[in-house]
C-alpha positions in Angstrom: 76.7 117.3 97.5 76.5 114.0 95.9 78.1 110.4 96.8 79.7 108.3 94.6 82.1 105.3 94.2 84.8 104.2 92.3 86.0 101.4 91.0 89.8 101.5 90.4 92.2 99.0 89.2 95.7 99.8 88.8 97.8 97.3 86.8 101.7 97.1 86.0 102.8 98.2 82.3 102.6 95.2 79.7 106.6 96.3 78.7 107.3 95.7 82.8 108.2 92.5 84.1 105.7 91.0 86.7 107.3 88.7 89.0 104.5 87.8 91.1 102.4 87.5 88.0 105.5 85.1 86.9 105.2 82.7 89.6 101.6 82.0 89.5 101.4 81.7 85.8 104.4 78.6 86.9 102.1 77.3 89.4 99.4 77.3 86.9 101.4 74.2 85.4 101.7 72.4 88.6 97.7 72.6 89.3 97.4 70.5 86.0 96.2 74.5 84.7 98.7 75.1 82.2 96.6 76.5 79.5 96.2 79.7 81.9 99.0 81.9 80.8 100.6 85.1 81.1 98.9 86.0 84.4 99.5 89.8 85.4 98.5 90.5 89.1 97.6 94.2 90.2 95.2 95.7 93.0 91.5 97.1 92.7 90.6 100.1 95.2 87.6 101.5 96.0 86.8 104.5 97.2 83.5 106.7 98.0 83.5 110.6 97.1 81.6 113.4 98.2 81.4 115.8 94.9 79.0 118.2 93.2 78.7 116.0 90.2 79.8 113.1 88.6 82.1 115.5 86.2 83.9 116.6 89.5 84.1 113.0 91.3 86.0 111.5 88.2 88.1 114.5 88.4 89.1 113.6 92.2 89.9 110.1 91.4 92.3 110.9 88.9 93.8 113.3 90.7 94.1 110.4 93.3 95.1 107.8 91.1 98.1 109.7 89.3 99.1 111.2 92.8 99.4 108.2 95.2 97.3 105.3 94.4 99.3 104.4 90.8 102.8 104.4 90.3 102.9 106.0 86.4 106.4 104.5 85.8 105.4 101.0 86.5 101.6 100.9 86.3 98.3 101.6 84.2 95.2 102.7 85.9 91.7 102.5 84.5 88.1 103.4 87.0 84.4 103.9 86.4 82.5 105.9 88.9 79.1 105.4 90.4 76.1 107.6 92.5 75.2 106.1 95.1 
């Protein structure tokens, strides 16, 4: 058995609207930043796996990722994976 880690960030949906991502793109303006646009916030997880390969470890993330960490409606995930 192998260890590994993974990198996983899980983003909302261009077409979805991202109110938090709204906000800070407005305070952008007010920090004198307002050539920073179109901000789009999401979350990065990592996580460490015990698997027989790497094959198998990218398997149980996405598994993970399309099961509870990522909402598929709403959000986008992308993750690399690591031995450690």
């Amino acid at each position: 058995m192998k260890k590994f880690q993974a990198e996983i960030d899980v983003m909302p949906k261009k077409e979805i609207l991202d109110p938090q991502g709204k906000a800070v793109t407005g305070s952008m303006k007010n920090l004198g930043l307002a050539e920073i646009q179109n901000v789009r916030i999401g979350k990065h997880i990592t996580l460490e796996i015990d698997a027989e390969s790497k094959e198998a470890a990218n398997s149980k993330v996405d598994t993970a990722c399309k099961s509870l960490l990522a909402n598929l409606i709403m959000e986008s995930y992308s993750f690399s994976v690591t031995e450690v």
